[in-house]
TIDO-212977 format. One record per residue (C-alpha): residue in three letters; x, y, z. Coordinates in steps of 0.2 Angstrom, whole numbers, plus 5000, padded with zeros to 4 digits. Layout:
BEGIN
AlaXYZ...
//
This chain:
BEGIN
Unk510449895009Unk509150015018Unk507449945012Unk505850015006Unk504849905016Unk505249765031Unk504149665034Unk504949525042Unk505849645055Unk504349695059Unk503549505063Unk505449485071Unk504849625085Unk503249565089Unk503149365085Unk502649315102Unk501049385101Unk500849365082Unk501149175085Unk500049145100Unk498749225091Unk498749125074Unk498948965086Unk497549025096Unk496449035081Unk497048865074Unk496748785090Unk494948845092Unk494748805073Unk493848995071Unk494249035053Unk492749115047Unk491749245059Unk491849215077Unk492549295090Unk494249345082Unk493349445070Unk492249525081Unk493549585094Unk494449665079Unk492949745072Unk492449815090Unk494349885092Unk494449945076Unk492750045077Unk493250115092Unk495150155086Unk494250265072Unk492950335083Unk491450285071Unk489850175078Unk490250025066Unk491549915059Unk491149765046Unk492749665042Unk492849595023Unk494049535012Unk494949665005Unk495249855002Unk494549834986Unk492749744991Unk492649855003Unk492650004991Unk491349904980Unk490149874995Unk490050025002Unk489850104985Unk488149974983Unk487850005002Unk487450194997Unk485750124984Unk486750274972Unk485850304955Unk486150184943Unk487450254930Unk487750414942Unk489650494941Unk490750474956Unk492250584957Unk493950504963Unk495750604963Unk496750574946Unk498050504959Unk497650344965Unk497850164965Unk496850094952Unk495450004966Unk494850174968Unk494350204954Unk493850014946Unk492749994963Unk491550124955Unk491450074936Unk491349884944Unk489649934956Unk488650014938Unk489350184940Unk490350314929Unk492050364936Unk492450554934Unk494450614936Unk494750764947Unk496350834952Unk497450834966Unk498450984975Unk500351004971Unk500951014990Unk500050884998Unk499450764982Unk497550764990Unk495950804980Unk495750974975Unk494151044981Unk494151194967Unk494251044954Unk493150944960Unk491951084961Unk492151114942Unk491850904939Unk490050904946Unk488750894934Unk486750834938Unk487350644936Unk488450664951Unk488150554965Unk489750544976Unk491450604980Unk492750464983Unk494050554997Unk495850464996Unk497050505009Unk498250465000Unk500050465005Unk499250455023Unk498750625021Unk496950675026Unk496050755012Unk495250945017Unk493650865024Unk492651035027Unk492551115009Unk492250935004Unk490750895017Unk490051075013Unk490251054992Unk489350894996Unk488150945006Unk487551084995Unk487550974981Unk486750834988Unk488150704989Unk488750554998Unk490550555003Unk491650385005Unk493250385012Unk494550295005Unk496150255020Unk496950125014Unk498350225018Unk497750325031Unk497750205046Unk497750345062Unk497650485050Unk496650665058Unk495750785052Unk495650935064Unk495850815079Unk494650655070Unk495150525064Unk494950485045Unk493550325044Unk492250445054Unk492250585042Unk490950555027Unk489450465026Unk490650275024Unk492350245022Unk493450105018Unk495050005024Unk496249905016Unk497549805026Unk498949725012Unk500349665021Unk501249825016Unk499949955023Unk500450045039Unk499349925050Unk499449765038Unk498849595038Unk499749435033Unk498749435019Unk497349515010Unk495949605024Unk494949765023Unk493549845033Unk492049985032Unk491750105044Unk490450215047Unk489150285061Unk487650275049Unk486650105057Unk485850065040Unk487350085029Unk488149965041Unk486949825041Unk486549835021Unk488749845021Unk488749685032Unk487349605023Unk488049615007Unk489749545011Unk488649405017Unk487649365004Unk486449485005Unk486149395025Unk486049435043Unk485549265051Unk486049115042Unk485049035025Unk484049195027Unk484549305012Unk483549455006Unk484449524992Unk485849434982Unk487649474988Unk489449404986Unk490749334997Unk491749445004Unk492649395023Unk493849435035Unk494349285040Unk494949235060Unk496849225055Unk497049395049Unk495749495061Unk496749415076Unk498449485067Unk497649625064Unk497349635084Unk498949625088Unk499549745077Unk498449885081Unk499149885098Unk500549935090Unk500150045076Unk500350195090Unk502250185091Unk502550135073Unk501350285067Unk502550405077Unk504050315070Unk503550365053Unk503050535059Unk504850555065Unk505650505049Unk504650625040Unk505150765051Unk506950695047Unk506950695028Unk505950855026Unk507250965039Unk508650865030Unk508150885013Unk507751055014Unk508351185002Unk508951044992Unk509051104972Unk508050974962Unk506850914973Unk505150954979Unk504750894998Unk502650845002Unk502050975013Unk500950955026Unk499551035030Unk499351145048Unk497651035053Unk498250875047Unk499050725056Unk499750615043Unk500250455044Unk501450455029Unk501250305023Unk502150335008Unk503550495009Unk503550544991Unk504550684985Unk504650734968Unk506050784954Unk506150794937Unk507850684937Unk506950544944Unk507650414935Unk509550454937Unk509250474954Unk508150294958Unk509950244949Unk511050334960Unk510050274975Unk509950084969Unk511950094968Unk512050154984Unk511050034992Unk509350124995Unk507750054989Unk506350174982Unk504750154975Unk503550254962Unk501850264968Unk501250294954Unk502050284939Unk500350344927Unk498950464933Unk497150334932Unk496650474917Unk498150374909Unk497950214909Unk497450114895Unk495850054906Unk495050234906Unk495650274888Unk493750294882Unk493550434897Unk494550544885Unk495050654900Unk497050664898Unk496950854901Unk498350924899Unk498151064914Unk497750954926Unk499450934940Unk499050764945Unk499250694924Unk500950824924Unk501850764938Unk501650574939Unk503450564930Unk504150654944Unk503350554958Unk504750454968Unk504350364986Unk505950365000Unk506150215013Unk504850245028Unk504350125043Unk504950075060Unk506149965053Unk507450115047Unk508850175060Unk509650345062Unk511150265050Unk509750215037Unk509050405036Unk510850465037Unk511450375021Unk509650415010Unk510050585015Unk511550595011Unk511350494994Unk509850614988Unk511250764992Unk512450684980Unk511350614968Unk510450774962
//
């Protein structure tokens, strides 16, 4: 079986460290905050080249606090891509606001500036920018649409760990971005974890404030807040992975490079492209063909796990029925039947990409 995902390899390679660390942790009984925390926060910040990192619970908190960290307009419209997970888009309707669809480019499945140009209106507050795929999205048309309109941008890399924009990496691009590490992300934690970036001083301390309550210093709370934490366990996993994430990000890379010289020219499929200023991390490898369910079939009989990320377009779902923005012109609602993810990670051999290769070949 070649795997879509392996985890457990992965902990295999590295559980010295991965088990001194959670014993460390245990044995010092620093669960919440603490020093654990703070050393990953100070690597992560410096690993994304911004001025501050806040550690909270999750990806999608982290969307939903920097979203209220920003003081937006009550009821304001936020654009997000039309491709997306769901936390994307939920983490603006969720904070009081009005999600709006855009769509995303056919080569490289990030946000098209020319749509979301055509999506501003005077209630538009925000542009939510999703590296998806681990793709960066086109930061300068983005930051210069913003600009002349008067919006915030927030970065969504929960699949961008290590991703570059003309040489920078993603988290330091817009005005506050957001992390996510699921065990399954490219740097993950063995649970749920998320971060904020960003090198604005007051978004970071109203960021850290409401993931605390609305508190800096203990019992003191100015504003109401929630609860949202990275906890000791996972930001000292989280340590010992980023050490790694170097190597593993070039692995992916290397696979990549693999499937789109090996797949090339092959009738039935369409390969991601990507782009001359962009260092993607692929965290997903997505191809797309119109035969997509004979060939998840063919694959599955052949031993190779895929995935389909994701199977319905946001406009789609039955959550954002009352949006009544299915448009039929837009790629991003066309294509998400054709939308099929191949294996990718450190854990796959030369033999592994061999045989998807191969089976893809035979299979189309």
């Amino acid at each position: 079986m070649v795997k879509f995902l392996d985890l457990h390899s992965q902990y295999q390679f590295i559980k010295t460290e991965i088990d001194e660390a959670i014993a460390s942790v245990i044995s010092e009984s620093a669960y919440i905050g603490g020093k654990y925390v703070k050393k990953f926060e100070e690597e992560f910040s410096q690993y994304c080249n911004t001025s501050y990192c806040i550690g909270v619970a999750n990806g999608t908190d982290a969307l939903e606090i920097a979203i209220e960290a920003l003081n937006l307009p009550k009821g304001s419209e936020i654009i997000v891509p039309a491709n997306s997970f769901i936390a994307s888009s939920e983490a603006v309707t969720r904070t009081g606001h009005r999600v709006v669809f855009a769509d995303v480019t056919c080569d490289s499945y990030i946000l098209d500036v020319s749509d979301v140009a055509k999506r501003i209106t005077e209630k538009t507050s925000a542009i939510v920018a999703v590296h998806l795929y681990g793709h960066p999205c086109d930061m300068d048309p983005l930051r210069e649409l913003a600009s002349t309109h008067g919006l915030k941008i927030i970065e969504d890399c929960a699949q961008a760990h290590g991703a570059e924009y003309k040489g920078q990496r993603v988290g330091s691009l817009g005005d506050i971005a957001t992390f996510s590490f699921y065990p399954g992300k490219n740097l993950g934690a063995y649970g749920d974890a998320g971060a904020i970036t960003t090198n604005n001083a007051e978004l970071a301390e109203k960021s850290r404030m409401i993931a605390n309550h609305g508190r800096i210093a203990k019992y003191d709370h100015e504003f109401e807040g929630r609860n949202s934490r990275l906890d000791g366990l996972q930001a000292a996993i989280l340590s010992v992975k980023l050490k790694h994430l170097g190597v593993w990000t070039e692995k992916r890379i290397a696979i990549a490079n693999y499937y789109l010289e090996n797949l090339k020219g092959v009738d039935e499929i369409v390969l991601p492209v990507r782009q001359k200023w962009a260092k993607q991390v692929y965290h997903l490898f997505v191809i797309r063909t119109d035969k997509r369910e004979e060939l998840v079939n063919y694959l599955h009989s052949e031993g190779v796990q895929t995935g389909v990320h994701y199977p319905k377009s946001l406009p789609k779902l039955k959550a954002y029925e009352y949006l009544n923005q299915i448009d039929t012109n837009m790629f991003a609602i066309n294509s998400d039947s054709e939308l099929l993810s191949l294996p990718i990670g450190e854990h796959l051999l030369d033999c592994d990409l061999f045989k998807v290769v191969n089976a893809i070949k035979q299979g189309v």
